[in-house]
MOPAC internal coordinates of N, CA, C and O (Angstrom, degrees):
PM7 1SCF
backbone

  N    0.0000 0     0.00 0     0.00 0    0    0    0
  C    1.4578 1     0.00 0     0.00 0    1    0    0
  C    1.5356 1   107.98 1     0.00 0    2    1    0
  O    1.2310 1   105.95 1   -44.22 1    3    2    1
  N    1.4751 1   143.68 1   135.78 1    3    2    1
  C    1.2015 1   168.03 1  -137.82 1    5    3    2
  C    1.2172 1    85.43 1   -92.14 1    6    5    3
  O    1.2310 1   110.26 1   -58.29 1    7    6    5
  N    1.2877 1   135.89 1   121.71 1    7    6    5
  C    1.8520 1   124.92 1   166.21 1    9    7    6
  C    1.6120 1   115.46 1   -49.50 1   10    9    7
  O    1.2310 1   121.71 1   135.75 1   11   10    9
  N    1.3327 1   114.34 1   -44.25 1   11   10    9
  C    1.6451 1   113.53 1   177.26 1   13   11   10
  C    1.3000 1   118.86 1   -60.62 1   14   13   11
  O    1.2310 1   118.06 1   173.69 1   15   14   13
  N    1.6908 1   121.31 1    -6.31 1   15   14   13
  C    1.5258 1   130.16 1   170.40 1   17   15   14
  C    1.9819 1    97.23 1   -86.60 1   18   17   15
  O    1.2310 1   138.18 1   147.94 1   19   18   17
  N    1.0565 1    82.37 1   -32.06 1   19   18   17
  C    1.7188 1    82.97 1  -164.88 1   21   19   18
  C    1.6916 1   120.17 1   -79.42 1   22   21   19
  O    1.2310 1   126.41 1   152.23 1   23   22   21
  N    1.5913 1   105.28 1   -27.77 1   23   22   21
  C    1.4344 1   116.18 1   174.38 1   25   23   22
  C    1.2910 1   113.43 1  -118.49 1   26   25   23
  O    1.2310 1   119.31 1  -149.85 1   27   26   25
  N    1.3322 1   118.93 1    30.15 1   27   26   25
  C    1.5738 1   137.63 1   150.43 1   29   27   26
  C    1.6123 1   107.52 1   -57.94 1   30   29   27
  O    1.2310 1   119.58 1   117.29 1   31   30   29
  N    1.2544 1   118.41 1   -62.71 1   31   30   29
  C    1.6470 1   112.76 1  -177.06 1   33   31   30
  C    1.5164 1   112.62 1   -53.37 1   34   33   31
  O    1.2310 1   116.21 1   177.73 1   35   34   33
  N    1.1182 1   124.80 1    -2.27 1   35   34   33
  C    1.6527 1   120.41 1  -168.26 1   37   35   34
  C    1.6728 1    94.98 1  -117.00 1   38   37   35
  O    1.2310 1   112.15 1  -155.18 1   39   38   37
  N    1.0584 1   132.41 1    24.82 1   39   38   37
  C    1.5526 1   147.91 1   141.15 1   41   39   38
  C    2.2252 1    76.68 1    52.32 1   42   41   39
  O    1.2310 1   146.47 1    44.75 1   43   42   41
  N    1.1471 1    66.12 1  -135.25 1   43   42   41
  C    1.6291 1    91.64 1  -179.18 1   45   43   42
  C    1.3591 1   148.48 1   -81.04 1   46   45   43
  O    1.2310 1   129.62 1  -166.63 1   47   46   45
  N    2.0583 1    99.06 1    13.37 1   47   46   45
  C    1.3088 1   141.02 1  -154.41 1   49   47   46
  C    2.0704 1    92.10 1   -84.59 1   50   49   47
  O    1.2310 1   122.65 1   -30.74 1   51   50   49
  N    0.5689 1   112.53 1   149.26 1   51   50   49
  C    1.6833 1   114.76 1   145.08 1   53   51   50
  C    1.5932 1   128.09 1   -65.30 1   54   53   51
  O    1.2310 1   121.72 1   -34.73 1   55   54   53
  N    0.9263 1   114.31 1   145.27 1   55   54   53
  C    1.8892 1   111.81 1  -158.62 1   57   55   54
  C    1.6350 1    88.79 1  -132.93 1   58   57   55
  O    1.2310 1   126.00 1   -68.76 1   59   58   57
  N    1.1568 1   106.07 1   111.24 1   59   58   57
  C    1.9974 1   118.71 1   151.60 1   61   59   58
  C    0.8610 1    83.21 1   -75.50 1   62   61   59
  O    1.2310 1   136.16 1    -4.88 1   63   62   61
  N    1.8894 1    86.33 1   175.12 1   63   62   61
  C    1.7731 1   132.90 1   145.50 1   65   63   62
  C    0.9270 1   105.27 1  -112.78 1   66   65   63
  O    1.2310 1   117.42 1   -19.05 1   67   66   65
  N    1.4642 1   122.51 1   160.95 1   67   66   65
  C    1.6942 1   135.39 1   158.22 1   69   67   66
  C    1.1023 1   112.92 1   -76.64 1   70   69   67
  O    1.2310 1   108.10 1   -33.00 1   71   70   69
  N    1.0846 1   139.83 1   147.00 1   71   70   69
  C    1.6118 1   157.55 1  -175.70 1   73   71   70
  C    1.3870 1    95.56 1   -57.76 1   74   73   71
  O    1.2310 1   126.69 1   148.12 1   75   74   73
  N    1.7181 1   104.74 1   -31.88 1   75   74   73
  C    1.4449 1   101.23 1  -147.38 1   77   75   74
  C    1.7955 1    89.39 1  -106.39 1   78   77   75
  O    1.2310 1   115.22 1   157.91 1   79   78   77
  N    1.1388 1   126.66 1   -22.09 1   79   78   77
  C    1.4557 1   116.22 1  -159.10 1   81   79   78
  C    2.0117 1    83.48 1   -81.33 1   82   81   79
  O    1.2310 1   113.98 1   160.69 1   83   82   81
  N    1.1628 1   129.00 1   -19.31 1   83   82   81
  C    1.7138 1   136.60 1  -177.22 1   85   83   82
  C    1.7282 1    87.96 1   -66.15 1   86   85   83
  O    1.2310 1   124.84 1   128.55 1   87   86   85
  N    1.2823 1   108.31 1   -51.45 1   87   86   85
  C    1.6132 1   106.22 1  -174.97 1   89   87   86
  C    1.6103 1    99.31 1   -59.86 1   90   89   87
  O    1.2310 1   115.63 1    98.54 1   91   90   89
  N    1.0403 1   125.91 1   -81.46 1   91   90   89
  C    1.4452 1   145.58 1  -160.92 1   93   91   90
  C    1.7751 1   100.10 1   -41.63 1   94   93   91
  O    1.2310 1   126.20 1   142.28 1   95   94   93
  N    1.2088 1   105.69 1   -37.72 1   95   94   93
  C    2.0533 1   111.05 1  -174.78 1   97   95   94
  C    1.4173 1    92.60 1   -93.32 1   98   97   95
  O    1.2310 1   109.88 1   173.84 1   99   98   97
  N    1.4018 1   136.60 1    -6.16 1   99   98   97
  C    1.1953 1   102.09 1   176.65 1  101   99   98
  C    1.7618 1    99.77 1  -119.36 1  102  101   99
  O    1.2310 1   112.55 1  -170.22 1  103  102  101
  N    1.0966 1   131.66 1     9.78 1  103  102  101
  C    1.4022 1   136.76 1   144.94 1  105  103  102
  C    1.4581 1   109.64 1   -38.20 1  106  105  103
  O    1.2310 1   128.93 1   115.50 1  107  106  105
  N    1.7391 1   100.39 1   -64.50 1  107  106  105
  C    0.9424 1   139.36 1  -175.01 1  109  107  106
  C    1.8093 1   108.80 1   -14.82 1  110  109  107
  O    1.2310 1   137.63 1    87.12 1  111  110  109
  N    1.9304 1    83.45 1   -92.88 1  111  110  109
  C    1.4511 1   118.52 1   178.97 1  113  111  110
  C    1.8513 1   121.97 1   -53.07 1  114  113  111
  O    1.2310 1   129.76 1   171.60 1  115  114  113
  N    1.4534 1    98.80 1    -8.40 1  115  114  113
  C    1.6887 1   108.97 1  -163.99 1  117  115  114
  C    1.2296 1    73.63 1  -115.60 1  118  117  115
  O    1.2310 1    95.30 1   106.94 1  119  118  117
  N    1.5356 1   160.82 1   -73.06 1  119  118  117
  C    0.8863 1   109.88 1  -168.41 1  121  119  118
  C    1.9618 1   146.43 1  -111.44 1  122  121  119
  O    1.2310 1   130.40 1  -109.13 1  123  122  121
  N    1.5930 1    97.54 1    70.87 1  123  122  121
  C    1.3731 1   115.98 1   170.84 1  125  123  122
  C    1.8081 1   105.74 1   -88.25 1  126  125  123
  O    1.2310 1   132.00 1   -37.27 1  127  126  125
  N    0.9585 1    94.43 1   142.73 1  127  126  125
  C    1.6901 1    91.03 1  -161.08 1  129  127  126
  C    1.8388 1    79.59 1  -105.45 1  130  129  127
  O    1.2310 1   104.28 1   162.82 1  131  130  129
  N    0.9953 1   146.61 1   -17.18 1  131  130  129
  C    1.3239 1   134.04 1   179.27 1  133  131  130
  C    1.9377 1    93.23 1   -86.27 1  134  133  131
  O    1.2310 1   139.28 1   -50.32 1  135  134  133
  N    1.5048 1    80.21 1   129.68 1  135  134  133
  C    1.2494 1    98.51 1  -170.69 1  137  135  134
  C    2.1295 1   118.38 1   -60.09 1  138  137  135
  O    1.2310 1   132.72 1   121.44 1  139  138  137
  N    1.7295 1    93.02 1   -58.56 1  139  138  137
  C    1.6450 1    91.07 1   157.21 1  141  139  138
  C    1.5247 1   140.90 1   -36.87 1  142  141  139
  O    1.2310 1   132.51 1   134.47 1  143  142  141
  N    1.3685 1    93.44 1   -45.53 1  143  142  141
  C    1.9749 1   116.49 1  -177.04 1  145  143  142
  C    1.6284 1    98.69 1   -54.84 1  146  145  143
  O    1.2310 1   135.48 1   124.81 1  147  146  145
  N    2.1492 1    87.65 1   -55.19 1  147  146  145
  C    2.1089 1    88.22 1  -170.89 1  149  147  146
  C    1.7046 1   111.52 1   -53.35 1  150  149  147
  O    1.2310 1   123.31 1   137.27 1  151  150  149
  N    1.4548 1   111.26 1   -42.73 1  151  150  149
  C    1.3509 1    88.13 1  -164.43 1  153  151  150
  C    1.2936 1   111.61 1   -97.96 1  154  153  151
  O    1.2310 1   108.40 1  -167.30 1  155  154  153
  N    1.2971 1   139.28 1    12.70 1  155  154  153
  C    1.0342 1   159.03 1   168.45 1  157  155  154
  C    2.1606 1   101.20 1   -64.91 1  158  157  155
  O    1.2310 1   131.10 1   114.75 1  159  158  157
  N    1.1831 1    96.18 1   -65.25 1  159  158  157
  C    1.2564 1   116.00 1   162.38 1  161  159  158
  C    1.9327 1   131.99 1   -42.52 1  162  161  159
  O    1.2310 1   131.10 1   132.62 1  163  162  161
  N    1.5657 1    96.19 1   -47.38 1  163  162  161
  C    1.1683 1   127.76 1   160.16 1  165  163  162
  C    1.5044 1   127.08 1   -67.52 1  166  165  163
  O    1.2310 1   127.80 1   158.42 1  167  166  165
  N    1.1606 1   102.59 1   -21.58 1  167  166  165
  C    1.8109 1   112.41 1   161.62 1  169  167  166
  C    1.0688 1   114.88 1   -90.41 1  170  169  167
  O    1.2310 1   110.14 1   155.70 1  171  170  169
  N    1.5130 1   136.12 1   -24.30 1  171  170  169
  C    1.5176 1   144.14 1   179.19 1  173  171  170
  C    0.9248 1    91.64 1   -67.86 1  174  173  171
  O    1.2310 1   112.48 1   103.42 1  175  174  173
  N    1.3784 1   131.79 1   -76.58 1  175  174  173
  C    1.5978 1   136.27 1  -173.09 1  177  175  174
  C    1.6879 1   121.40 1   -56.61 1  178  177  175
  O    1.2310 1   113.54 1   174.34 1  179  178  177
  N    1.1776 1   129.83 1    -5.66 1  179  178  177
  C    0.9590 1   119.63 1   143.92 1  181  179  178
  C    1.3299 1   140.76 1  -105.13 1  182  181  179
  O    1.2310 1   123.56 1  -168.11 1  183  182  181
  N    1.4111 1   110.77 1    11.89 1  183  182  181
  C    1.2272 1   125.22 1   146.06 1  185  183  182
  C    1.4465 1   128.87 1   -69.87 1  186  185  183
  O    1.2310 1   122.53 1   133.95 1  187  186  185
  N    1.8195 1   112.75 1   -46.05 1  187  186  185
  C    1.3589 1   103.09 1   160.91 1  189  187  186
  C    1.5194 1   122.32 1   -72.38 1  190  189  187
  O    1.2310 1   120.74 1  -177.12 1  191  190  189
  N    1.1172 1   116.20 1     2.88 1  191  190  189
  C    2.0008 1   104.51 1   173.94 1  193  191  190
  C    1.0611 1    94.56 1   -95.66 1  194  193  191
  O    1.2310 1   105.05 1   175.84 1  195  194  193
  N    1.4992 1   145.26 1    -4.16 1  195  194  193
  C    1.5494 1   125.95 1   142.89 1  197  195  194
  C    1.8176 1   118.79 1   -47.05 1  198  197  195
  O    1.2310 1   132.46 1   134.99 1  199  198  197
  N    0.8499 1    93.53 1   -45.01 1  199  198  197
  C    1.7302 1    95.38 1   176.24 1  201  199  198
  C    2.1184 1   110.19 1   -58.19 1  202  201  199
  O    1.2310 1   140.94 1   -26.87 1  203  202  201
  N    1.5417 1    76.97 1   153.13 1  203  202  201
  C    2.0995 1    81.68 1  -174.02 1  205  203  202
  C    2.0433 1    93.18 1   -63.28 1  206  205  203
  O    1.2310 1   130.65 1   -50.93 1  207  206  205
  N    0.9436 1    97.06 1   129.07 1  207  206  205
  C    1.5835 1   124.22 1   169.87 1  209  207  206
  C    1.7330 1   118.18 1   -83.41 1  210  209  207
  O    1.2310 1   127.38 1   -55.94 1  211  210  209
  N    1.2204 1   103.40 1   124.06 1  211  210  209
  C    1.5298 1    98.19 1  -175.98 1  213  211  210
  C    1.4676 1   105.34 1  -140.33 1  214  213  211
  O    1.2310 1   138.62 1   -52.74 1  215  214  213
  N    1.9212 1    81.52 1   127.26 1  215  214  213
  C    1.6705 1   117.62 1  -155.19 1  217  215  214
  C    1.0753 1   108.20 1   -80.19 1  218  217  215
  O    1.2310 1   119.90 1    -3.52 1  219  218  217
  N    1.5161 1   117.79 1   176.48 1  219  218  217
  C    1.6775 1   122.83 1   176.85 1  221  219  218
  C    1.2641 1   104.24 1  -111.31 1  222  221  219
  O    1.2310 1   127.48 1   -59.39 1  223  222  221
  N    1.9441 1   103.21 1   120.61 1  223  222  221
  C    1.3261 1   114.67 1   163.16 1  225  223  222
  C    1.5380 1   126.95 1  -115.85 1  226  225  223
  O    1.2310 1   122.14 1     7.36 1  227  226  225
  N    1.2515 1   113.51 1  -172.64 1  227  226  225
  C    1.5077 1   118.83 1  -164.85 1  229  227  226
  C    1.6890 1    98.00 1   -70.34 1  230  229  227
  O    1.2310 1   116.51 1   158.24 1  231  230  229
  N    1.4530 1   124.24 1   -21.76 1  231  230  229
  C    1.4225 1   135.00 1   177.20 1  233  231  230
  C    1.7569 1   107.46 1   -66.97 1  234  233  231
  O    1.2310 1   121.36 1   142.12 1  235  234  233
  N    1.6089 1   115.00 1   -37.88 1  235  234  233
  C    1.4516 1   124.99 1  -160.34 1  237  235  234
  C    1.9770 1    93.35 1  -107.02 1  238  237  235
  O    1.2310 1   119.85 1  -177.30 1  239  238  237
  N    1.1308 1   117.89 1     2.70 1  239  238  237
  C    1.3260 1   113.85 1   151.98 1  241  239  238
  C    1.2890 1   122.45 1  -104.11 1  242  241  239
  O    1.2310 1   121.90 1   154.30 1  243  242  241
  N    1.3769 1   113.97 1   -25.70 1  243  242  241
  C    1.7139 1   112.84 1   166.28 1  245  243  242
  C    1.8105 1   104.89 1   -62.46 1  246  245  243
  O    1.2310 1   127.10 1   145.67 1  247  246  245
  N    1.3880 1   103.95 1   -34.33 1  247  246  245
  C    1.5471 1    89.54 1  -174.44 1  249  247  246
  C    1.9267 1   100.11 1   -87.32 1  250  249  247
  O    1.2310 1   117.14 1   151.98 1  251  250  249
  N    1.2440 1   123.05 1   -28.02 1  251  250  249
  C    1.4909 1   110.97 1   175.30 1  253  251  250
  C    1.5708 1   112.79 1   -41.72 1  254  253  251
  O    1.2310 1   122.27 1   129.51 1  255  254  253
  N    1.6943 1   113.26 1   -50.49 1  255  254  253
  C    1.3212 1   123.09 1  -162.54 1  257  255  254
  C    1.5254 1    98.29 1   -69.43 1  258  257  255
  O    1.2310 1   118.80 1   138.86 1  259  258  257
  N    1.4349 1   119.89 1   -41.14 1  259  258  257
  C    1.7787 1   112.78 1  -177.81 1  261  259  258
  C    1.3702 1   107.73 1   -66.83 1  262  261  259
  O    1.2310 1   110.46 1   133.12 1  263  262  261
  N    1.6854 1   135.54 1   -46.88 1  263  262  261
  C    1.4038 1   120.38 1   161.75 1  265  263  262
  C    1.6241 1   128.01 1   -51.31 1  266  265  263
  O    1.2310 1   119.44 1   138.92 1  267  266  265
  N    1.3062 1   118.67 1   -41.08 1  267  266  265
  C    1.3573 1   124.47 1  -170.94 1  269  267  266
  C    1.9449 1    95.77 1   -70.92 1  270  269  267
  O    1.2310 1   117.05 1   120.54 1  271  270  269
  N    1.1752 1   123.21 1   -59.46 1  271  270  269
  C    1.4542 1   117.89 1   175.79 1  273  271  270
  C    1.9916 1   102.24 1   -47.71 1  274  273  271
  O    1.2310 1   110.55 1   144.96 1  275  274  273
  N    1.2762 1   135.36 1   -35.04 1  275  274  273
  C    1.2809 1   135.76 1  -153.14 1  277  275  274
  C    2.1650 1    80.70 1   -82.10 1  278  277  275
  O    1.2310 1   131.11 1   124.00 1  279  278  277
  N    0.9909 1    96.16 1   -56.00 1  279  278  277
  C    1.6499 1    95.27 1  -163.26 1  281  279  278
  C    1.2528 1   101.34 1   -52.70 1  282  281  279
  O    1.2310 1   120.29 1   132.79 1  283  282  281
  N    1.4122 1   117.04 1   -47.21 1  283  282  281
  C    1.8083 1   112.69 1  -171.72 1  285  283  282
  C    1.8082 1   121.66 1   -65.87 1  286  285  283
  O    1.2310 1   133.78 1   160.49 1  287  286  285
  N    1.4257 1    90.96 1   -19.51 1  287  286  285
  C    1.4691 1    99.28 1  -167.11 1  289  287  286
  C    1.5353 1    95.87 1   -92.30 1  290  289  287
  O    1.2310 1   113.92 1   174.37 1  291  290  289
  N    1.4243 1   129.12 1    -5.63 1  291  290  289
  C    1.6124 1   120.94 1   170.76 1  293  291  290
  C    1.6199 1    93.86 1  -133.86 1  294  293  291
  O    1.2310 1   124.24 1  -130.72 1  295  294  293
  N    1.3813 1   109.47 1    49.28 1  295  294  293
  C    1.6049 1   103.40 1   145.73 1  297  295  294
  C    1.5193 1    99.89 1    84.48 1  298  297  295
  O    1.2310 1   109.50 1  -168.29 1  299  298  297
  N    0.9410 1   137.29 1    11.71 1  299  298  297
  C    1.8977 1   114.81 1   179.67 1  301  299  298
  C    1.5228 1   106.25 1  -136.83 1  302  301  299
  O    1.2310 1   124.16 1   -67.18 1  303  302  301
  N    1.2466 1   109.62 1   112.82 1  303  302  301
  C    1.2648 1   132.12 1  -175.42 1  305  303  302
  C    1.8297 1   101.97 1   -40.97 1  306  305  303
  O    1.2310 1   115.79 1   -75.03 1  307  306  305
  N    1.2017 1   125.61 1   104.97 1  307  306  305
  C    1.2443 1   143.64 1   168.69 1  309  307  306
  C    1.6953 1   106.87 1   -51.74 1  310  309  307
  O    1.2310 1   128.69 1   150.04 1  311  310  309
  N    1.3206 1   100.87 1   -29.96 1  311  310  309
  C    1.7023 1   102.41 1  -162.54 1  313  311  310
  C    1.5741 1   107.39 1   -73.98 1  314  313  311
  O    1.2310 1   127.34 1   139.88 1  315  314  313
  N    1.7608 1   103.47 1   -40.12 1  315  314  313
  C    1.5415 1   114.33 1  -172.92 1  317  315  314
  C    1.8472 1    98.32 1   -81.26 1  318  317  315
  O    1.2310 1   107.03 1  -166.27 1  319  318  317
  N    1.2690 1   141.76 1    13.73 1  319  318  317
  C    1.5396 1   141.07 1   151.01 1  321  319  318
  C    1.4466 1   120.95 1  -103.82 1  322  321  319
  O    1.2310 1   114.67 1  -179.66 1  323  322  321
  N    1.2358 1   127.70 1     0.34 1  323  322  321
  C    1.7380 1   126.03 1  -150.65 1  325  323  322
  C    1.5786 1    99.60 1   -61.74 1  326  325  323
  O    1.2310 1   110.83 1   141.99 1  327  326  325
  N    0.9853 1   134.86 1   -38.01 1  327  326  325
  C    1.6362 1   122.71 1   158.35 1  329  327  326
  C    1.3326 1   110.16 1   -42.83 1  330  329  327
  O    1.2310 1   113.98 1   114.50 1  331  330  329
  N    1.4040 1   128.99 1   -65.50 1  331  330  329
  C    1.3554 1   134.08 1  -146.61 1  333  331  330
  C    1.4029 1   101.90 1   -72.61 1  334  333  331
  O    1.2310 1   117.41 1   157.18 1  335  334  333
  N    1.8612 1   122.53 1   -22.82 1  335  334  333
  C    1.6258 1   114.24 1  -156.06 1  337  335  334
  C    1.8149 1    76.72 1  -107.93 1  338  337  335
  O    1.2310 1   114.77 1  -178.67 1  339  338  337
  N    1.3168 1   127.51 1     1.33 1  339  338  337
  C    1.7394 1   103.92 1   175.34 1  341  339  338
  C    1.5644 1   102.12 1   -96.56 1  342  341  339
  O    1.2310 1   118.48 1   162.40 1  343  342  341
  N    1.4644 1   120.49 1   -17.60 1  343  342  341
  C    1.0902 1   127.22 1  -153.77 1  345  343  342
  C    2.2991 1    90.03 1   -83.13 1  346  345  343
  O    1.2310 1   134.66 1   116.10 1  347  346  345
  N    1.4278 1    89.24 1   -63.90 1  347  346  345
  C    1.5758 1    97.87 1   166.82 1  349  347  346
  C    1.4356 1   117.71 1   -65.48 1  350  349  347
  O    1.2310 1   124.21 1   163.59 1  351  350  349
  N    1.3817 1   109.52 1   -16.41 1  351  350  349
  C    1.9337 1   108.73 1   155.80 1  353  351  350
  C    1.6339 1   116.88 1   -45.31 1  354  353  351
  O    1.2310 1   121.25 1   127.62 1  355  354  353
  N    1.6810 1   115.22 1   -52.38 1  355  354  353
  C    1.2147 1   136.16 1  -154.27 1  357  355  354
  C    1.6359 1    92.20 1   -83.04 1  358  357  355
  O    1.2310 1   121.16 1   124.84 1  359  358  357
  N    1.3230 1   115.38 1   -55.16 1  359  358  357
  C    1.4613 1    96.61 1  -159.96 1  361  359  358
  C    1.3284 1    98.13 1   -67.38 1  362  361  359
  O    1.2310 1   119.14 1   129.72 1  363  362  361
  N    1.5335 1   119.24 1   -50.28 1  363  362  361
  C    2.0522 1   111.18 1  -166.72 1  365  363  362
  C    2.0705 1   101.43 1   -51.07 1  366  365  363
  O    1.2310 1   125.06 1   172.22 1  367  366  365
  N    1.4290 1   107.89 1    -7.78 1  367  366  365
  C    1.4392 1   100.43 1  -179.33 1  369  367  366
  C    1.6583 1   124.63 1   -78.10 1  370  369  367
  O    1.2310 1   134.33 1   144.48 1  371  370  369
  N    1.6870 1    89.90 1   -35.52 1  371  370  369
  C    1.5658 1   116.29 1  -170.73 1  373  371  370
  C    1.6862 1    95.28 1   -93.06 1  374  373  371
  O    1.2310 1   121.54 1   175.17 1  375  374  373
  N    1.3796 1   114.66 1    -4.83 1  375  374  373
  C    1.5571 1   113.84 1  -174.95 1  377  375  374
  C    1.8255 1   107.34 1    41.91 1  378  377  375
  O    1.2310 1   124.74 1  -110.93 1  379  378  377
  N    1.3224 1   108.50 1    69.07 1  379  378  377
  C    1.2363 1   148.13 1  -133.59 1  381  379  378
  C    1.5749 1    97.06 1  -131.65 1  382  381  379
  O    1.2310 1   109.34 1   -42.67 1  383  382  381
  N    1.1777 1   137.59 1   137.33 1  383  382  381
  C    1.3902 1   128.63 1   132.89 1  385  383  382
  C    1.2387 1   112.67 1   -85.41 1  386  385  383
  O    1.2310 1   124.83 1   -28.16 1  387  386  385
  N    1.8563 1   108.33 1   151.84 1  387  386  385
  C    1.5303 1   115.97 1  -156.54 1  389  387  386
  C    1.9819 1    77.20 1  -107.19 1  390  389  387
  O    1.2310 1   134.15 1   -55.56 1  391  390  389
  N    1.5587 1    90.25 1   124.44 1  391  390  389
  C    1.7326 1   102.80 1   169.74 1  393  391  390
  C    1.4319 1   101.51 1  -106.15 1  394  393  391
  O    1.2310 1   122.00 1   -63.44 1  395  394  393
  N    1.6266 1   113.77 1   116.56 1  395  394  393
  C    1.2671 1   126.25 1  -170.92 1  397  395  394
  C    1.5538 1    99.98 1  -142.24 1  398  397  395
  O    1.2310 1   129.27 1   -10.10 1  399  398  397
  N    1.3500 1    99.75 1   169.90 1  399  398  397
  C    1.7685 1   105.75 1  -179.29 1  401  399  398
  C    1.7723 1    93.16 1  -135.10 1  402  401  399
  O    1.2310 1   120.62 1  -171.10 1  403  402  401
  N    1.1845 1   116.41 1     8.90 1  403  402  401
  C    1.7308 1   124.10 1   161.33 1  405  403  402
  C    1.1973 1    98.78 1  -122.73 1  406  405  403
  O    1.2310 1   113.75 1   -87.32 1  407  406  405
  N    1.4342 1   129.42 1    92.68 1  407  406  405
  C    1.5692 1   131.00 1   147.69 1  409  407  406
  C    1.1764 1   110.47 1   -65.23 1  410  409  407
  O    1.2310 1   106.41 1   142.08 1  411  410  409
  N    1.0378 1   142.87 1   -37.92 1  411  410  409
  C    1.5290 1   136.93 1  -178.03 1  413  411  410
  C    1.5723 1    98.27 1   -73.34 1  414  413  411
  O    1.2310 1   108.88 1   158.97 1  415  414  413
  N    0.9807 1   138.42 1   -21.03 1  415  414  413
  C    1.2379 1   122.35 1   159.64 1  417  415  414
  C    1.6991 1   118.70 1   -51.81 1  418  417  415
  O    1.2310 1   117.83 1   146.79 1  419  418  417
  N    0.9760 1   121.74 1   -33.21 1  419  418  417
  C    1.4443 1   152.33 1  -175.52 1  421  419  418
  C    1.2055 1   142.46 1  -100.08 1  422  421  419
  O    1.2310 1   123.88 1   171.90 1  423  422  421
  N    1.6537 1   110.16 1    -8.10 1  423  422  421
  C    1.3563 1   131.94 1   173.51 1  425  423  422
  C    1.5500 1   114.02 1   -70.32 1  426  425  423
  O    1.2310 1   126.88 1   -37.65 1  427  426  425
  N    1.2817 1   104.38 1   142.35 1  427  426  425
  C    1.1813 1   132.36 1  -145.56 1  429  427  426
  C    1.2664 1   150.62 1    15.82 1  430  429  427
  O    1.2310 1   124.81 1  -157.45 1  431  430  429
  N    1.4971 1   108.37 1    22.55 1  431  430  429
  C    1.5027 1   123.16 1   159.88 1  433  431  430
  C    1.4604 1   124.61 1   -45.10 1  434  433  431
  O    1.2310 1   122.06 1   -50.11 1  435  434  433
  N    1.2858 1   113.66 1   129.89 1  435  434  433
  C    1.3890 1   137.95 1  -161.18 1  437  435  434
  C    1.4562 1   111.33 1   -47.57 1  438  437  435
  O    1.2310 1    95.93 1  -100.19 1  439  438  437
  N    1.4911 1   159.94 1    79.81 1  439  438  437
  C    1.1826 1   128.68 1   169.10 1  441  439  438
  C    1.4454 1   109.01 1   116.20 1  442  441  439
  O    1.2310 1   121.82 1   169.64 1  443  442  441
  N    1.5457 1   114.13 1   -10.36 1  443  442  441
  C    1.8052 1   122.07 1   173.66 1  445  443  442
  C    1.2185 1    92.15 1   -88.53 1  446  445  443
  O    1.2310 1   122.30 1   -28.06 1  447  446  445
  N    1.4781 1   113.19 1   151.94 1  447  446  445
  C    1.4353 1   167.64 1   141.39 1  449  447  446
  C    1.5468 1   106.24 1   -59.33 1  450  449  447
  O    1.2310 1   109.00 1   -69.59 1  451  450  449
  N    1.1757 1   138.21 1   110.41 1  451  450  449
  C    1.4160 1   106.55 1   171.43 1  453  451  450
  C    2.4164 1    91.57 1  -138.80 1  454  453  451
  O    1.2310 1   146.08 1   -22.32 1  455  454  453
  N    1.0729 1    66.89 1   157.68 1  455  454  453
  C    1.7559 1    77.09 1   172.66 1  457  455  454
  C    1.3843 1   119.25 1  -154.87 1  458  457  455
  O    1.2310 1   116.00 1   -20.58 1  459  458  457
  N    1.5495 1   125.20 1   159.42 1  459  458  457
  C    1.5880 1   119.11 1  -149.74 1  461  459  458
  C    1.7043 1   100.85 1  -147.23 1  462  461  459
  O    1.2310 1   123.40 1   -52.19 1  463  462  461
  N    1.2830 1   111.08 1   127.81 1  463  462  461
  C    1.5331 1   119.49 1  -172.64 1  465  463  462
  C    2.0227 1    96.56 1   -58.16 1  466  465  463
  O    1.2310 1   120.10 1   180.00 1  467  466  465

């Protein structure tokens, strides 16, 4: 998806990254074994670590531990999301809407904002 399709919903807002979605895209991009795809991939991602980056603090683990207890206590294995509940750690921290193109990754967590290109 074109980033200007993707950070269209955030109008005129300022747009982070997660510390962790930089981890997760560059898993990603390192491992395409076709050489074009990787660095093709590898230029996306260093275009978004130009953007302000937002880190993990002792504030975005107090809120990891209140989502990860919320998922277990209505049935959804916390363990198979731990990206997705630090990533929605950060925004409910920054009181943030979470800009995603997997809302169901994200459905019904306590107190997120979330919005979808």
């Amino acid at each position: 998806m074109p980033s200007q399709a993707v950070l269209s919903p955030a109008g005129d807002e300022q747009v982070y990254i997660s510390a962790i979605s930089l981890v997760e895209l560059s898993f990603g991009a390192e491992s395409y074994s076709d050489l074009a795809t990787r660095m093709l991939r590898i230029r996306y991602l260093r275009s978004l670590q130009q953007r302000p980056v937002l880190d993990v603090t002792s504030l975005t683990a107090s809120a990891f531990g209140i989502l990860a207890a919320f998922m277990k206590q209505t049935g959804r294995p916390p363990k198979t999301r731990v990206n997705d509940i630090w990533i929605a750690a950060q925004a409910m921290e920054n009181d943030d809407a979470l800009l995603t193109a997997n809302l169901k990754d994200f459905e019904g967590l306590p107190g997120l904002r979330e919005c979808c290109p």
